[in-house]
N, C-alpha and C positions, 0 to 999 in steps of 0.2 A: 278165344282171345287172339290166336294166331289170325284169324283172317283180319281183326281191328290192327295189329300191328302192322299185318303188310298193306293194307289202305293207307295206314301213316306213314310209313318207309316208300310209299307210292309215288308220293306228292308232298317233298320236304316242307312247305311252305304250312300245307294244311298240317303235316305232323307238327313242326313246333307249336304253331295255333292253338293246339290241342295240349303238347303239354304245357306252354306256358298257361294257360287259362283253366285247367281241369280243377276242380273245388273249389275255383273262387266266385261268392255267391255277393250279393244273390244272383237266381237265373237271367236276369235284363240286362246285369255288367258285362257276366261272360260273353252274352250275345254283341254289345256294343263294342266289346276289347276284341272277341274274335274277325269281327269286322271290318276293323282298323286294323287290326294285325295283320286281316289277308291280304290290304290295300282295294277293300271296295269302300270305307267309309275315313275319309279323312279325319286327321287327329283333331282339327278344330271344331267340326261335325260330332266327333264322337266325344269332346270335353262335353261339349253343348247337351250331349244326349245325357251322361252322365250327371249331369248340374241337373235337368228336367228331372232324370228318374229320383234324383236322392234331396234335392233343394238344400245339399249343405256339401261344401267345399269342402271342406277339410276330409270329410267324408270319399268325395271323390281325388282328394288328394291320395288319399291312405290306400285308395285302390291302385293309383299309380306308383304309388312306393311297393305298394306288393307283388305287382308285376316286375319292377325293374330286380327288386331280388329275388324274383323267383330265374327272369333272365341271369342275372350273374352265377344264380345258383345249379341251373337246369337246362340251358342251352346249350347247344354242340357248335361244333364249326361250321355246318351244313346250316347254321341259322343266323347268317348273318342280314339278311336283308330283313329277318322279321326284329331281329336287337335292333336295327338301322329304325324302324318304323316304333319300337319302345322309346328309344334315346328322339327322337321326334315329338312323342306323344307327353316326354319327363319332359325337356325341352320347356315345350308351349305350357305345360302347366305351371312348370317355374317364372317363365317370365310373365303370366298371364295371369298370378295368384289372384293378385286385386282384383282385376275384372271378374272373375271368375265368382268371389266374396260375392262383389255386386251382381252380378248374373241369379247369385243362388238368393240376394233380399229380395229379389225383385220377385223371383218366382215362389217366392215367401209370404207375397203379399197379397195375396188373396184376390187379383186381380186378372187370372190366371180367365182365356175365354170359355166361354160354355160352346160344349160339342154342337150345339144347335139351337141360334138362340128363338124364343117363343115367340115374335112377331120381327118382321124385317124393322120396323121404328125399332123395337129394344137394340137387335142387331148394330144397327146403326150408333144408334147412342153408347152403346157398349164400346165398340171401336174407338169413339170420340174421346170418350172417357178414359180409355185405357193408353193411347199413343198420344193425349195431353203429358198425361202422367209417366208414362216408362221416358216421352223424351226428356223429361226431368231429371232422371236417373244416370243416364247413359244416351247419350243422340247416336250413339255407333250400335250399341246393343241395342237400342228399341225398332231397328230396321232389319238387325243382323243378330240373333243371339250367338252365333256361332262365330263371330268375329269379336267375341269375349272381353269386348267393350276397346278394343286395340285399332285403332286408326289404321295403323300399317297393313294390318291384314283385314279389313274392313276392304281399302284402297286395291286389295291385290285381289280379290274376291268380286269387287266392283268391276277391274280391269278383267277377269275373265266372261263376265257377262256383257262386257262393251266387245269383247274380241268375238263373240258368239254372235252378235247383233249383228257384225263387221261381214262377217262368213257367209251369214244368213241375208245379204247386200239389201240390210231394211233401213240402211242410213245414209245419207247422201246430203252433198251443199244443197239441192234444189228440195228437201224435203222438209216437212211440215211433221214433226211428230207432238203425238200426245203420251205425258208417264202419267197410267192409272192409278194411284194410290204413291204418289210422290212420294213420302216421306219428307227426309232432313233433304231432298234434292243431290241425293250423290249419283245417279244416275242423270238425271236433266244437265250436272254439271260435269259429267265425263264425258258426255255424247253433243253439247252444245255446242264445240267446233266442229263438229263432222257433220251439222244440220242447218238448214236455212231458221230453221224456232223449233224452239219446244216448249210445250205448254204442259204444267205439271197440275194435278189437283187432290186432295185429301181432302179427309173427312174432319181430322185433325189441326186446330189453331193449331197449338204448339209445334206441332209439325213443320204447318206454313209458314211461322214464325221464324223458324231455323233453317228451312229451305233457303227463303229471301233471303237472310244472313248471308249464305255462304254462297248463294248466287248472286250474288248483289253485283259482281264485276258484269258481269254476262250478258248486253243488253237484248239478247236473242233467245232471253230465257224469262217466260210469264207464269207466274202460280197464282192461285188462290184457293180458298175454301172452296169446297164444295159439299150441296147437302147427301152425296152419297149414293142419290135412288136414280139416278140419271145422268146425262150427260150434256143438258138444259141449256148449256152455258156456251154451247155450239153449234154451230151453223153445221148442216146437210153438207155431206163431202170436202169438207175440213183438212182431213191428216192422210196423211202417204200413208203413214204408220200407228199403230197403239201399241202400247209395252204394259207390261203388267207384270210388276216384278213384286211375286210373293203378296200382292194384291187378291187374287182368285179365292183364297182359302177362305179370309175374313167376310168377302162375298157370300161362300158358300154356307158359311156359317150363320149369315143373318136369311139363311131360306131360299129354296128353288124360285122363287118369284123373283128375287134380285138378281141371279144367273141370269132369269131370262130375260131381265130388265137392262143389264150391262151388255150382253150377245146381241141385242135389237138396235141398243144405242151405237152400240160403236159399227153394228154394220152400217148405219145412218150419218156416221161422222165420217167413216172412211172415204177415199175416194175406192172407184172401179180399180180393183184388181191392188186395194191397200192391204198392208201385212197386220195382221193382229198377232202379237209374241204373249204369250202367256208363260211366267215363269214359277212353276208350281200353282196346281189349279185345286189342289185342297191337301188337307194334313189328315187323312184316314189312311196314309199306308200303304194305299194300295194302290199301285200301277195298273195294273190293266182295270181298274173301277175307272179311274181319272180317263184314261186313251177312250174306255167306253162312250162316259158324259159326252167328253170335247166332240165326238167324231156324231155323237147323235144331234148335240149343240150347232157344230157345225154345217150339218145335211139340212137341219131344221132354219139356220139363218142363214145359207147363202155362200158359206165359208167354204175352201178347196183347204185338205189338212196336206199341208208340207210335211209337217215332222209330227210327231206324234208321242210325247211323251219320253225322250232320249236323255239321257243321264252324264250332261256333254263337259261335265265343271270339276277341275282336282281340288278346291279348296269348300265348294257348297255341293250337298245331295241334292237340289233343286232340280226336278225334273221340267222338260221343256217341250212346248208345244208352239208349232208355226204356223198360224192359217193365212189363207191368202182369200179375200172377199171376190167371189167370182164375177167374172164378167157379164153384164147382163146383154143377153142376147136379143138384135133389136130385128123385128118380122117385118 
């Protein structure tokens, strides 16, 4: 027991983690609270996570109220930064209750995707089906669970993936870009002044429906349906750019054929030496599986990997990949 003590006297941060967290179950909570406690997993990340594991609020409320008195009750002075990251995480759950309700019907509703679905057409229609119906529900949760159906932090969450795009210099007045899997368009309309066009496309009416809404002022911004399996609807070296924001998963979900079917297209839309941004390329968890896929994906179409799966965002765990379509060498 004395060498677990002095491990935790080691590293205040990890001791309080520890004792704020030690017997509260189940084992999925502890790991999503210690997480956020250590500041590798932001508080609106980790609500989200908590809503997925329990699908009832109140439930992931009563974990929040257990931690904060377990802080008032068991914390030292040496633990301020992690009570700071508590009264953060009590915070967003108070002001975010509603959403949060609704966050936990929705994933209540039986509408929940399959790990893998049985043919790329079901895949497809799956999607179709599913982001008709969530943007029903909530238009900020059916793009963002972890923006707990809250505009403001939808918006601020949005502004860190425009600042990353910015860094990553894939935007510019003289470019052309395409957003893979638009959604409600909150991307095509944060990045639409800092581009010559953007052309967004879903799988999803509803989606496109509510895109054009709230793009409507923008006349440098074009959506439409699209059937999903391709990229049909474009002409050969097109886009400076392709984005792919939490796109890839739903891909991957409808089967390796459609990976390889979207990697083919979009080297075909890009111009020479165009950025492809992939912003999470599946939901299995695992990092170096995802760095694997991309980097074989990439050697196999053409792609040079800039970044490789970096963890670059304080408000989303969204992991991020930068390719650049190589230049073709002329003999």
């Amino acid at each position: 027991m004395k060498a677990d003590a002095d491990s935790i006297d080691a590293d205040p941060i990890d001791g309080a983690v520890l004792r704020l967290t030690a017997g509260m179950g189940p084992e999925s909570h502890r790991q999503i609270l210690a997480r956020c406690l250590s500041g590798s997993l932001s508080p609106a990340v980790a609500l989200m996570q908590l809503l997925i594991d329990t699908e009832n609020a109140a439930a992931v409320r009563a974990t929040i109220d257990e931690l904060a008195l377990r802080v008032a009750n068991v914390s030292r002075a040496t633990d301020s930064l992690v009570r700071d990251r508590v009264d953060d995480l009590t915070q967003l759950m108070v002001e975010n209750e509603l959403g949060c309700e609704r966050i936990a019907e929705m994933l209540r509703s039986n509408m929940d995707s399959p790990e893998m679905a049985p043919t790329v057409e079901a895949g497809i229609a799956f999607c179709e089906r599913l982001f008709d119906w969530s943007v029903q529900q909530s238009e900020e949760a059916s793009v963002a669970l972890y923006s707990l159906g809250n505009p403001t932090l939808l918006e601020r969450a949005t502004s860190e993936i425009v600042a990353q795009l910015d860094a990553w210099h894939v935007l510019g007045k003289t470019k052309t870009v395409l957003d893979l899997g638009c959604g409600i368009g909150r991307i095509a309309c944060a990045i639409a002044p800092k581009v010559r066009e953007i052309h967004g496309i879903d799988v999803s009416r509803g989606m496109i429906n509510i895109a054009l809404r709230r793009c409507e002022p923008l006349t440098n911004v074009h959506l439409l349906k699209s059937t999903g399996h391709d990229l049909r609807e474009f002409s050969d070296e097109w886009f400076d750019t392709v984005i792919a924001v939490d796109t890839f998963p739903y891909i991957n979900q409808s089967g390796a054929a459609l990976v390889e079917s979207h990697f083919s297209e979009t080297k075909r839309v890009l111009k020479e030496n165009g950025d492809l941004v992939i912003f999470n390329y599946s939901y299995r968890g695992d990092d170096d599986a995802d760095r694997h896929d991309v980097r074989r994906l990439a050697a196999e179409y053409g792609f040079g990997v800039v970044v490789a799966g970096e963890h670059p965002f304080s408000i989303w765990n969204g992991s991020a990949f930068h390719l650049r379509k190589a230049e073709v060498k002329k003999v």
